[in-house]
N, C-alpha and C positions, 0 to 999 in steps of 0.2 A: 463770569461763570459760564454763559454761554459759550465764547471765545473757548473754554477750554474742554466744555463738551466735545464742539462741532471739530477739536483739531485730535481729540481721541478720535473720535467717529472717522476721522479723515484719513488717520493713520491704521485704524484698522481696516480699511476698504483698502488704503493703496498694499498693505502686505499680502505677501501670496497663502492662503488655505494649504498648507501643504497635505492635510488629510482628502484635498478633495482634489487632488494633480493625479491624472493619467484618464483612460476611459473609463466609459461602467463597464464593473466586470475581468478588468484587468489587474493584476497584478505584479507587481514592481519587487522582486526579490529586495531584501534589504542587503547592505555591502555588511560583511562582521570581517574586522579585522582578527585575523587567525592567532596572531601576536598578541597578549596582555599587554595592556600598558606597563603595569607592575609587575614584575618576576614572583612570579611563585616561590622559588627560592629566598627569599624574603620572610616566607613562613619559617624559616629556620633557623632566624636569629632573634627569634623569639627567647624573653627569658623564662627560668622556670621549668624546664621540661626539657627533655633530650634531643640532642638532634638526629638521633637519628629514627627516636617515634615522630617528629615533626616532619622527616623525610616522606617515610613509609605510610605515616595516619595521613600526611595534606598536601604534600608537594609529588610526589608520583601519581596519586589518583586522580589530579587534576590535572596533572600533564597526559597521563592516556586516554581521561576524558577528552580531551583536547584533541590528541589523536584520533581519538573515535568519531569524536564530531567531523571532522573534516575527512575520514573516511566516507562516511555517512554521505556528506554533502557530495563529493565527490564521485558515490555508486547513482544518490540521486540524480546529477547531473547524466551519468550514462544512459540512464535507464529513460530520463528524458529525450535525450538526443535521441535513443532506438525508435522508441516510442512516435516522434516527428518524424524520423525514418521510416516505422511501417506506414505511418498513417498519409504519407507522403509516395509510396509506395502502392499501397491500397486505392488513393484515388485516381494512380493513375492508371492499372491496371488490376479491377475487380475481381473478385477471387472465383473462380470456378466450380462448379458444383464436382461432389468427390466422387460420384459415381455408385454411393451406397443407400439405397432408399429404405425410410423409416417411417412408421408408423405410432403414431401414437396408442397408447392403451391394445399394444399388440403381445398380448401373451399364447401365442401357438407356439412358443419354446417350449413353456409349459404346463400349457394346457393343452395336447394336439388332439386335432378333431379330424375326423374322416377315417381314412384306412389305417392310419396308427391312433387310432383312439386307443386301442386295450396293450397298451404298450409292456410288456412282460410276462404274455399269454401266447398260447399256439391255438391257434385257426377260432378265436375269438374264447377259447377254454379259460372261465375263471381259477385258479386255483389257489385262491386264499385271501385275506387281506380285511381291511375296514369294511364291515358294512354287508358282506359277501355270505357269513356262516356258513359256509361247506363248501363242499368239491363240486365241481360240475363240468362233468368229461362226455 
């Protein structure tokens, strides 16, 4: 009994963890072969039922899924590559300031203070509005 402990034990230390192969933090795309094993087309010699709702109900929609997926995979792939390109790009030469300064909690667009404070008045004359009740010329 022991003997057959210690040669499980032995074989589970010498085989590789494959859940724990690569860095921490890394990531290892998986390979998907884009190919079925089994032809979809297969669904069509199904008995029982039409082939041509077996075409249209299971064997197209899984063939454009197919295609979508590997679109998919394939914009991903771009959008990475850019992506290692900007960023590859950016460190080597930092981005410059745009020339446009900003202010936080700055509203003088619309709320202007100073000489246009009474903004739709002549020479400070209120003539109507919120708050105001009458003319004042």
């Amino acid at each position: 009994m022991k003997k057959w402990i210690a040669a499980v034990v032995i074989m589970a230390a010498s085989s590789p963890a494959y859940a724990q192969t690569g860095k921490i933090g890394s990531y290892t795309q998986p390979q998907v072969n884009p190919h079925p094993a089994v032809s979809p087309y297969l669904n069509m010699t199904r008995g029982g039922t039409n082939v041509a709702t077996d075409y249209y109900g299971i064997v197209r929609p899984q063939l454009e899924t197919q295609q979508t997926l590997q679109n998919l995979q394939s914009g991903l792939t771009q959008v990475q590559t850019d992506v290692a390109t900007v960023h590859e790009n950016t460190a080597n030469n930092p981005m410059t300031e745009s020339g446009h300064n900003i202010t936080f909690f700055n509203y003088s667009h619309y709320f202007p203070t100073g000489a246009n404070r009474f903004a739709g008045t002549q020479n400070g004359a209120v003539f109507g509005g919120a708050g105001g009740g009458g003319t004042r010329r």
